[in-house]
N, C-alpha and C positions, 0 to 999 in steps of 0.2 A: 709288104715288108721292105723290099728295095728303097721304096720311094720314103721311108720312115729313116731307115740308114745317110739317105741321101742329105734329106734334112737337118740329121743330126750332127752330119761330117759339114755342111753348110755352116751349123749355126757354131761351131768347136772352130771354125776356121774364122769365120767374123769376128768373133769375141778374141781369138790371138791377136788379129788381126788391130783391133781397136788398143787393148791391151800393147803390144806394140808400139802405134804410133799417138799414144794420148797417153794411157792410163800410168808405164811401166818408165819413159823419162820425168815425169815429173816426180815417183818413185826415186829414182835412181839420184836426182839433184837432189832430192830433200836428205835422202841417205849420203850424200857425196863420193857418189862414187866418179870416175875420172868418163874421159868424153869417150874417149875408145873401146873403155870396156861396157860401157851404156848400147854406143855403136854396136860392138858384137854381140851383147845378147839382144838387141833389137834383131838383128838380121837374123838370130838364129828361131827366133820367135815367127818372124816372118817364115821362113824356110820350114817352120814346125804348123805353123797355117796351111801354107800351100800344100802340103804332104797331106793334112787332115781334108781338105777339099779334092783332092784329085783321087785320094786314097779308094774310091769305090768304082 
């Protein structure tokens, strides 16, 4: 069961993760939103990965 958690906190952290640095600024210029507030919810996306991967 651990090793199923383990996985799942894995695969929930890569996908923020990509989501983040590909999927979520090209998002973000096609909506127009500004360079800083792109920046911050990158980091915070990031910061919501790392939490999901360490979380076990």
């Amino acid at each position: 069961m651990a090793s199923k958690h383990n996985n799942t906190a894995l695969l929930l952290g890569a996908g923020l993760a990509v989501t983040s640095m590909i999927i979520f600024p090209a998002v973000a210029m096609r909506m127009g939103l500004g360079a800083s507030l792109t920046g911050a919810l990158r980091i915070a996306l990031m910061k919501a990965s790392n939490k999901a991967v360490h979380s076990s």
